[in-house]
N, C-alpha and C positions, 0 to 999 in steps of 0.2 A: 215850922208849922205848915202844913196839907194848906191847900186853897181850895176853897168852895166856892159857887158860884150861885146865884141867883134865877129865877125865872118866873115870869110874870106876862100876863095877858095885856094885848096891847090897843086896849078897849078903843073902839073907835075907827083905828088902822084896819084896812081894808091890804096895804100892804108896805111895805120898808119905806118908797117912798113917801107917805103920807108921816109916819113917825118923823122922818126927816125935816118934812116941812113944818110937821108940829116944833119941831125943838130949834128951827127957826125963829119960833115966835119968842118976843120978851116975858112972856108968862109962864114959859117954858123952863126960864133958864133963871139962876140962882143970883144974888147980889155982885159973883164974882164972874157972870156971863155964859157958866158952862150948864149943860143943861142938866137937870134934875129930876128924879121921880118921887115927890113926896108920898109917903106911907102913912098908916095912921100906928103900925105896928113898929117895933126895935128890934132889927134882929138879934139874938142872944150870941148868934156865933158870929157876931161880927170882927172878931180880930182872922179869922177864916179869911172872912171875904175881903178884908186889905190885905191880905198875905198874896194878891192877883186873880182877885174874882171879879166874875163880868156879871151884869145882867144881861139874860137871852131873853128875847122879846115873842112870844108867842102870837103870828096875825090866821085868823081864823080859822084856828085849830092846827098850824103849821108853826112849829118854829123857824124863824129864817133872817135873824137878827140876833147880834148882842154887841154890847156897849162895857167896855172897862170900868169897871167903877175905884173911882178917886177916891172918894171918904163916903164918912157919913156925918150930917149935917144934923144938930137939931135945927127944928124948925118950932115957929108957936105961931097956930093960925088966929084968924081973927075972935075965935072962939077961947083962948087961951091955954089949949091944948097943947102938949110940947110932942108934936110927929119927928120923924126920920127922916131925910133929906136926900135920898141916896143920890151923889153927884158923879155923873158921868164925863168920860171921857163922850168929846165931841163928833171921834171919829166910829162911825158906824161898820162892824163888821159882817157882811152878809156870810151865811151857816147853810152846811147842808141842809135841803129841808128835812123836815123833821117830825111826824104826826107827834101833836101831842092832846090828852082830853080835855075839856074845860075843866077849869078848878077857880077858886075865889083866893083873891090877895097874890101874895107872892109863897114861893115856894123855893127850897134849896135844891139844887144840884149838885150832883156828885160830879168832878171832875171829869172822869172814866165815862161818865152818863153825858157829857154836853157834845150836841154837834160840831164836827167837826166846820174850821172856816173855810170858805167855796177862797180859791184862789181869786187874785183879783182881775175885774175885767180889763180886757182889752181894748182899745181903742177899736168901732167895727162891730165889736163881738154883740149879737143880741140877748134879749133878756126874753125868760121866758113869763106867758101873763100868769100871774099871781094863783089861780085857779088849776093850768093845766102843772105848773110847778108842782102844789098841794096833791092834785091826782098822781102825779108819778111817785110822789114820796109815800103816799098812802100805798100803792102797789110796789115797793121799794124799788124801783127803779130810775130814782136819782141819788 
């Protein structure tokens, strides 16, 4: 079975690091400690996306995040709604950046279609801010 991947807007994230520190928090993370993005939708191709699909995290119109995803969880809010769970792997992989346009909820990715992962940093090495990143990727020049 092909794997599929995920992608979703990372409402609130101004940039990776803020994601990070969100999924720090206890409210973030599921009964079993790892963190989680509840959904209010199921995805249908879900045997796709445990075949090694990640979610790619979209921050301010850039993609430049994704996270492996583990299972999918139901979940039942306090409303008695039965949501998605989608449980992530904890380790954060930073992605080329990436222009992508707003859109609502999540959406799938094609394999072929996800950014590529930036190697990892070096001890030293700088980061660039979150803003002039997005401007080169927009002119594809990262």
């Amino acid at each position: 079975m092909t794997a599929i991947h995920l992608i979703k807007l990372c409402v609130g994230a101004q940039q990776v690091e803020d994601l990070i520190e969100w999924q720090q928090n206890p409210r973030a993370r599921g009964p079993d400690g790892l963190p989680r993005h509840v959904t209010r939708m199921w995805p249908k191709r879900a045997a796709e996306i445990l075949a090694g699909g990640s979610l790619y995290w979209v921050f301010k119109g850039v993609v430049l995040a994704r996270q492996r995803i583990l299972r999918l969880d139901e979940v039942t809010g306090s409303d008695g709604i039965i949501r998605c769970g989608i449980v992530l792997d904890p380790e954060i992989h930073r992605t080329a950046a990436t222009p992508k346009r707003p859109f609502q909820g999540w959406r799938y990715l094609r394999v072929q279609d996800a950014p590529a992962d930036l190697p990892r940093a070096r001890k030293g090495d700088d980061t660039l801010p979150p803003d002039l990143d997005a401007a080169l990727a927009e002119l594809g020049l990262h």
